[in-house]
N, C-alpha and C positions, 0 to 999 in steps of 0.2 A: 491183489497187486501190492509188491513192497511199496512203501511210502518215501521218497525222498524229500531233500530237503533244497532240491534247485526250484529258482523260480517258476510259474507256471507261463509266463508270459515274456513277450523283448520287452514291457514296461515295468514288469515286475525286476526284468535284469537288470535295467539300466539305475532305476531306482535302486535298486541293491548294492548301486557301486559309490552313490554320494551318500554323507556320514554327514548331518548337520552337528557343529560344535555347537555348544552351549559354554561361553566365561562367565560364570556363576559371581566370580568376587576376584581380587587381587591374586587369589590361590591357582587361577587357571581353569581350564575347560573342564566341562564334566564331559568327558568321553573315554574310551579304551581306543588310546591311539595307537596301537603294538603292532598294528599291521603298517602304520605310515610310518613309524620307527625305524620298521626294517626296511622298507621306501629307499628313505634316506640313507639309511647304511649302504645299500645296494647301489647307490646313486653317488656314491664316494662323498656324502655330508652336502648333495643339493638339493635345496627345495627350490621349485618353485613360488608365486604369489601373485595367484593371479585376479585383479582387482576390478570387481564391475565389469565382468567380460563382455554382458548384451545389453550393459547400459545404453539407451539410445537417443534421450534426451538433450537434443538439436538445440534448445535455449539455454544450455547448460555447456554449452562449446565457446571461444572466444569468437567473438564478432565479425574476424574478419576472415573466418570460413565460410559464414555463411553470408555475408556480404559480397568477397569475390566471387566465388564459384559454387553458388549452394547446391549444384545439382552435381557438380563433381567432389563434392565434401562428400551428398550422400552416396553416392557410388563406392566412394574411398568407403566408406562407415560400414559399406554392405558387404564388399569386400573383408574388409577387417573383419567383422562377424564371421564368415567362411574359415577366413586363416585359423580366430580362437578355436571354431568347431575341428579342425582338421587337427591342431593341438593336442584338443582332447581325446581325440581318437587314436590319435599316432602317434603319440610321444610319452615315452615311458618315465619320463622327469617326474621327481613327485609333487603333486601340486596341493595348497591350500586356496580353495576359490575365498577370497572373501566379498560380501555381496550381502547390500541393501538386505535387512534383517525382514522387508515386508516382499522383497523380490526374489526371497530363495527359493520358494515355493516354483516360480515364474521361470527362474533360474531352469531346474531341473526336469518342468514340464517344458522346455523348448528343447533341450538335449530329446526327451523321448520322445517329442515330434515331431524333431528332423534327424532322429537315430544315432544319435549321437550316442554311440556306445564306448565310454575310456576301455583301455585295455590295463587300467591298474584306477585301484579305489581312488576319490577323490573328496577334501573333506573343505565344505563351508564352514565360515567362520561370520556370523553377519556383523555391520557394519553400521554406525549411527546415518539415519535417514539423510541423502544428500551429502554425508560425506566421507571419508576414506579410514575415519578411525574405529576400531573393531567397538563394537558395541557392552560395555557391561551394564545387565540389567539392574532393578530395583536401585537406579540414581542413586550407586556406588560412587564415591567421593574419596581419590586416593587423597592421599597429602601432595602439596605441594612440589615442585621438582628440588633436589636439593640446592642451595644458596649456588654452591658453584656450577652449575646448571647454567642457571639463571645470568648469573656472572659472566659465562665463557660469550654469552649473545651482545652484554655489552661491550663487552671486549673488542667483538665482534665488526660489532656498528662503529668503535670508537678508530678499530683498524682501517676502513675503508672510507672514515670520513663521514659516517653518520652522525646525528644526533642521536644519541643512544636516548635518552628521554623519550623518544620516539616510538611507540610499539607498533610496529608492521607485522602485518598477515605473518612474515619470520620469523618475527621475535614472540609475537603473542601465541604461536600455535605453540609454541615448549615451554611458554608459561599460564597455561592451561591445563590444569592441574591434570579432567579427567582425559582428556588426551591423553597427556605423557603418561599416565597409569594402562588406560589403555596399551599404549606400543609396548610398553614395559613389560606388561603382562606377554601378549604375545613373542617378545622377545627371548624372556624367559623359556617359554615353553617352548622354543625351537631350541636356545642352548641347553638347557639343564635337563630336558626330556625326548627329545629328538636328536640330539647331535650332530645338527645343522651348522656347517661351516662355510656354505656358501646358499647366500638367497641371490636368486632371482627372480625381478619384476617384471609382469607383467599387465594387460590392460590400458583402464581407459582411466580418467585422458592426464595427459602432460603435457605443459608447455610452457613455455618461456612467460611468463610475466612482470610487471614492471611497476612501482610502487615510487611514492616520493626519494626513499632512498635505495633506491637499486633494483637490480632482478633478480630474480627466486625462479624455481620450480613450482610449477603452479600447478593447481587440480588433484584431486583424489589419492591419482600415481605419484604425481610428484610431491603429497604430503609425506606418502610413504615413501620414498625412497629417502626423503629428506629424514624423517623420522628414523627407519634401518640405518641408514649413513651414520646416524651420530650416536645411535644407542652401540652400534657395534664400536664406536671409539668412548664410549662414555668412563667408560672401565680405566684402561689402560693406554699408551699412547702407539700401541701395535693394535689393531682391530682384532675384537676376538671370534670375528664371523666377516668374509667379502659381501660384499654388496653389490647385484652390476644389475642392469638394468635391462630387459630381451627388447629384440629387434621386435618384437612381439608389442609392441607398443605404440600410443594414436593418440594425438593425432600427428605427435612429432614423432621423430626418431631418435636414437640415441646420439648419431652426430651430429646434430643440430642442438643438441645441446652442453658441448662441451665447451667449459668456461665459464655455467651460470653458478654462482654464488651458492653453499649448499646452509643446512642452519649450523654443522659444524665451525668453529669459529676457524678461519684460516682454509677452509675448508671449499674444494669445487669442482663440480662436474668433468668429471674426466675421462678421455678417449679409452683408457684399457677399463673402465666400470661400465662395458659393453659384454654381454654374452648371446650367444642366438639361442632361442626356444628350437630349434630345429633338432 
């Protein structure tokens, strides 16, 4: 009998359709990403980014979900699991999962256990333990963000009445070196190698939060979105890539968050930086 080269198994398929990234250093991933290339061409420059999708860690939620209504939080949560799977299944958007660098494995063995078969490749990128920034190994240590960087957050703070002296969860996440290297890099590799002109977010969790000096986007998602938001205006004073956010998102939604404060300076969540996953 000829020999082919299709998988022998539905776990062999399904596996065959996720690509784990490896960002080796500042240079970018080690992978042949040619087939998610043309993804994104075919998807007129969208990616998706879909962040901790079965994350499900309840002490890692704000308080007052699982204080009001914890048994209707987790229904929502169980629900929201379905919608990501249904996603994956049915929606041709090109997506980058990115996901806890010790829960990819976990990741991809629940898709084959509740058949979760994508109908177009899908590629992990993992992520530092607990929280939303991609991972580079061997405690890579970019430089610094540049001066004006740094600068536009005091700016920032001094715009809206803060104590710029002050470093909040806002200001400290972009001057944090391997962070900002982190997004950078990923950044990079959607402009200068994929030709991504529109990101959309998705995942877990966002929500509004509130610090001595004001409200942010809080959690995982909303590092990254904060993070996408400002690197795509970091360049130029036109974005050189959209940024919107999917209905696809938990524990809030994208209209409940119009108005909060973004790290861009002058910068804020806004009603058309919605798009639907659908």
């Amino acid at each position: 009998m000829e020999k082919t080269d299709y998988p022998e198994s539905k776990e062999d398929l399904i596996r065959s359709k996720f690509h784990q990234m490896v960002i080796e250093s500042e240079l970018g991933p080690r992978i042949d990403f040619g087939d998610l290339k043309e993804q994104v061409a075919d998807s007129n420059g969208t990616l998706c980014v879909l962040m901790h999708p079965f994350y499900e860690d309840v002490e890692g939620v704000p308080s007052q979900y699982k204080k009001e209504a914890p048994e209707t939080f987790e229904k929502s949560l169980q629900a929201f699991n379905y919608e990501i799977e249904s996603f994956l299944r049915e929606s041709s958007i090109p997506t980058i999962i990115l996901e806890q660098r010790d829960a990819m494995g976990a990741t991809i063995n629940r898709c084959v256990t509740d058949g979760v078969l994508p109908n177009r490749d899908l590629y992990l990128l993992p992520t530092m333990k607990n929280y939303g920034t991609p991972f580079l190994p061997n405690g890579f240590k970019g430089p610094l963000p540049h001066p004006a960087v740094i600068e536009n957050h005091r700016l920032w703070a001094g715009k809206h009445g803060f104590d710029a002296r002050y470093i909040s969860p806002v200001l400290y996440a972009m001057d944090n070196k391997e962070a900002h290297r982190s997004w950078v890099v990923l950044r990079n590799l959607m402009i200068d190698h994929l030709g991504v002109k529109k990101v959309l977010l998705a995942g877990k969790y966002i929500d509004i939060q509130e610090d001595s000096i004001g409200r942010y986007l809080g959690r995982c998602l909303g590092e990254a979105f904060n993070y996408m938001d400002f690197l795509a205006h970091e360049n130029s004073e036109q974005a050189e890539f959209e940024v919107a956010l999917s209905d696809l998102s938990f524990p809030q939604k994208p209209e409940e968050l119009v108005g909060v404060p973004l790290y861009r300076a002058g910068g804020y969540f806004d009603k058309d930086q919605h798009l639907s996953a659908r």
